[in-house]
N, C-alpha and C positions, 0 to 999 in steps of 0.2 A: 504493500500500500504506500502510495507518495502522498504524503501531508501537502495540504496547498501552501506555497511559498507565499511573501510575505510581497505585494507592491512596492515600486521602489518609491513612491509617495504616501507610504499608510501614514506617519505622525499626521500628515495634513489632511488625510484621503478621514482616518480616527476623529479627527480636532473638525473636520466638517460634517461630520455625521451627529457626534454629541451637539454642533452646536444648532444642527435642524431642529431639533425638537421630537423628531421619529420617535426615537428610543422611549422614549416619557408616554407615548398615546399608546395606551394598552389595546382598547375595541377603537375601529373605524369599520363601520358598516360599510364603506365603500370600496376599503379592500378585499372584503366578504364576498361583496357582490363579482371581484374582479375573478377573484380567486370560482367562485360557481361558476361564472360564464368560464373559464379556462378548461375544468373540469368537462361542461359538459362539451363543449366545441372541440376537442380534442379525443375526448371518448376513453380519459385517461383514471385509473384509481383516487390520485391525489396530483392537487394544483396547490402550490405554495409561495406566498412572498416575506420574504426573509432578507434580513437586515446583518450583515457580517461585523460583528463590532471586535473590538480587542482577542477575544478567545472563545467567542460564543456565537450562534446565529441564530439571532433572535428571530422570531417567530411569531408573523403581527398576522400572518391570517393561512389557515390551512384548512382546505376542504379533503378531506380522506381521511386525515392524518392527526398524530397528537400533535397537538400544539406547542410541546415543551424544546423550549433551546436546548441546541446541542453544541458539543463541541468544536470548534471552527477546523480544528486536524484532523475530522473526520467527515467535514464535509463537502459536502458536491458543490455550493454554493458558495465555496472559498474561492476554488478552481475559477469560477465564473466572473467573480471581481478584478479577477488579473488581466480580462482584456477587456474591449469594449466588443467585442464579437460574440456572437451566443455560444455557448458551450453543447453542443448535444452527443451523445454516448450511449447509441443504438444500442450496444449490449455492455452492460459494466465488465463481464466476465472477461468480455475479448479485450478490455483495456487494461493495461498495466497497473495505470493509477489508481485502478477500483477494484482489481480481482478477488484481493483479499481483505476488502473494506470492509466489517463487521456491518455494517449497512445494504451492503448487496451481497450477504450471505446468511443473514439471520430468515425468520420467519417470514416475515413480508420483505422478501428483499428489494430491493431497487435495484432492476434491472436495466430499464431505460430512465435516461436523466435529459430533459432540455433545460436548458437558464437563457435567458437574456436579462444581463447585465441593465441594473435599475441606477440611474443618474438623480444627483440634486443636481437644483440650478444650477449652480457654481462649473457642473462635467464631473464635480465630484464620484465616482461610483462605489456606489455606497451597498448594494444587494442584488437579489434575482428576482426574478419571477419565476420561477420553476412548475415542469411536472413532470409525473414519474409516471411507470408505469412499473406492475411487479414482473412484465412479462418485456423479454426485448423484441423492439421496432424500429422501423425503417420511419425519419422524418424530412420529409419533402422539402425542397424551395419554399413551393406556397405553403408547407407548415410553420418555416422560420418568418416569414414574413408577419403572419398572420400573431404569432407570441411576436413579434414585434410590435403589432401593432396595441396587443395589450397592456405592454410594457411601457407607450408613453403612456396610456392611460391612467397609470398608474405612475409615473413621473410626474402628469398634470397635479394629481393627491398629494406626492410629495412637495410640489411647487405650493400648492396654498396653504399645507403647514407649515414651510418656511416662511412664506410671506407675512404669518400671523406673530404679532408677540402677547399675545394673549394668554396666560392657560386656560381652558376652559373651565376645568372644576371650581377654579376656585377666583377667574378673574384678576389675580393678580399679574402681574409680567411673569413670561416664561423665561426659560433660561438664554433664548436669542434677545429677549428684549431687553433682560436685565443684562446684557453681556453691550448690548447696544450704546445703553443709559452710562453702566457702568466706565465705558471708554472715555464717553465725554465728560461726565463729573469727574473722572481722573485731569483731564485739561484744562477744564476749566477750572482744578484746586490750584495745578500749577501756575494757571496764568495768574490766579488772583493770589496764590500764598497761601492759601486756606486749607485746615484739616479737613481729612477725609475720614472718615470710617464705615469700617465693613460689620457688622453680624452676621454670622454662621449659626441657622438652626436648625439640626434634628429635632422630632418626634420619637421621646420614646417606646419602649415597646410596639412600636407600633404593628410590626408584623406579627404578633401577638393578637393585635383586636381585630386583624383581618381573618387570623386563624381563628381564633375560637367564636366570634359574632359575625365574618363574610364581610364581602366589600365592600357593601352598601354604608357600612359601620364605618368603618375604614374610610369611605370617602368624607364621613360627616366630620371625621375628626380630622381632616384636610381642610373643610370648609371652614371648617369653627378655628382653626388655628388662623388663617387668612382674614375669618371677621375680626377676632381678638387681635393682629395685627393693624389690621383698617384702623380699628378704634382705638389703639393705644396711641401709634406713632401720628407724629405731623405728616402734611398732604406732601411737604417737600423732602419727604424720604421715601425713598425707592422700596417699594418691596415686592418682591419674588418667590415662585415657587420654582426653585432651580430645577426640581427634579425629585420622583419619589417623594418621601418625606424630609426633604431638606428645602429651607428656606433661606433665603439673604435676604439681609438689610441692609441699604447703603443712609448713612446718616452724613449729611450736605452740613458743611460748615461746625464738624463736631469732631472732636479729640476723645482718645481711646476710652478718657474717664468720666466722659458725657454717654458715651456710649454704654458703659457699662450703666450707670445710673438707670436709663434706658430700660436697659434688659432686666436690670432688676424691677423694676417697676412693670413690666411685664408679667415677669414672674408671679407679683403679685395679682394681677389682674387675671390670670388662669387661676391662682386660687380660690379666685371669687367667681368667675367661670364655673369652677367644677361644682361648686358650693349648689348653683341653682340648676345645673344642667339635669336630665334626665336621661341620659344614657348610663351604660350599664360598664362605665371606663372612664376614663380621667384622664384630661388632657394635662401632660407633661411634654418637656424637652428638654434638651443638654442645648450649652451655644457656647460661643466662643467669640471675641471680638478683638479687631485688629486696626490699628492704625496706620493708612499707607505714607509711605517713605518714599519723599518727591524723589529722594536721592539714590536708591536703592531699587524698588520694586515696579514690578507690572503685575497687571494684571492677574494671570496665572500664577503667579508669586504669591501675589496679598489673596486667594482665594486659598489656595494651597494652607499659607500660615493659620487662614478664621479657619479652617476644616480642621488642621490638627489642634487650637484651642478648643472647639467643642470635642473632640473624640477625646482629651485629655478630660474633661469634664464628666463625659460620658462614662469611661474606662474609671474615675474617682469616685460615682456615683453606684456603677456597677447596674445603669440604666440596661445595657446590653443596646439588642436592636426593637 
């Protein structure tokens, strides 16, 4: 079995995919829809579009098939990011690369594989559109054309998630838009001399109140963390849902000890949060806060340092995840 190699742009091909937003939207209906129509026009077991990130190939919509990411060294759709050409592999067995791929020898194996390479705006390629079949097949010109033609369709979905910086659950900036904001309140500290500061927030336990109450739980305790941010902080600070359960705060014209006050005073405000709520959980978090260094840091820098202040908080508290 040959592992798929590595782009010789992945830091950029990586740093443009997190910063689409893809990664973060768990259900989109209209890859659902892209993914049936593939299925049935093709006449194939399983249609899937999948997203190749650092070690995993996430898995945002699959008709046939489990939906759980796999590992990127074992997949067919690692292969398919290395070029902008479609990948197709009539029979795995007769290829070198896949003969002995635990994947096209287990029980449902994959024996035929198409991909056409999935682009963000940018040319970025970032995943596939794939389908498999368990049995191996011959696929045409006009087959390739025709997963072409699916495959922008599904670039156009990828284009107006980039275009958004919205998150949806919870309305705050996503992590393009806070990455947006965040560029220009770095310049504009510089030009005028003015502190900056960042907060870093996890949710604790939170993969806990997905597990034991379901997602529906789990979203509410995204929302209710995002209202109780609204209402604490001023309108001229930024705030975000980076991702999963982690939040940023950028605080305009405030130093690391303003910030912290801040946070404290947040804290308190979820305790009073939990005091009236009626859910069956308690909204906590770990944070961490950092003050950027005109002289020193960017961007990826001062994110970096608010992340290892809260997981230092986190790891003291023994919050877990």
């Amino acid at each position: 079995m040959k592992s798929p190699s590595r782009p010789n742009n992945e830091v950029e091909r990586l740093s443009a995919l997190r910063e689409s937003g893809l990664l973060e939207i768990e259900n989109h209906p209209s890859y659902d829809r892209l993914t049936r129509l593939a299925k049935r026009l093709f006449a194939v077991p399983v249609a899937m579009i999948n997203l190749v990130d650092e070690h995993v190939v996430v898995v945002k919509s699959a008709d046939g098939a489990d939906p759980t990411n796999l590992p990127r060294n074992l997949s067919f759709c690692g292969h398919t990011v290395l070029s902008d050409t479609p990948l197709v592999v009539p029979d795995t067995l007769d290829d070198a690369r896949f003969a002995d791929n635990p994947l096209a020898t287990d029980d449902d194996p994959v024996r035929f594989y198409a991909g056409y390479p999935l682009h963000l705006p940018n040319g970025a390629t970032v995943g596939s559109l794939c389908i498999i079949d368990h049995q191996p097949r011959q696929f045409s010109t006009s087959d390739v054309e025709a997963l072409a033609d699916l495959a922008a369709l599904v670039e156009v979905e990828f284009a107006a998630i980039c275009a958004s910086i919205i998150d949806d659950l919870t309305g705050l900036y996503n992590r393009r838009g806070f990455h947006h904001l965040a560029t220009y309140a770095i310049r504009a500290a510089r030009r005028r001399a003015e502190p900056l500061t960042l907060a870093w927030l996890d949710l604790d336990r939170f993969k806990q109140i997905n597990a034991r109450f379901g997602r529906a739980d789990g979203d509410n305790a995204l929302k209710a963390m995002a209202s109780l941010l609204s209402s604490t902080f001023r309108e001229a600070d930024v705030l975000a849902r980076y991702g999963g359960d982690e939040f940023a705060i950028l605080f305009a014209n405030s130093d690391e000890k303003g910030a912290w006050v801040a946070m404290q005073f947040l804290t308190e405000q979820a305790a009073v949060w939990n005091e009236h709520a009626e859910y069956p959980w308690s909204l906590s978090f770990s944070w961490g806060v950092s003050e950027f260094n005109h002289d020193r840091d960017d961007l990826e820098g001062w994110l970096k340092t608010a992340d290892e202040m809260m997981y230092s908080m986190k790891q003291q508290r023994g919050t877990g995840c």
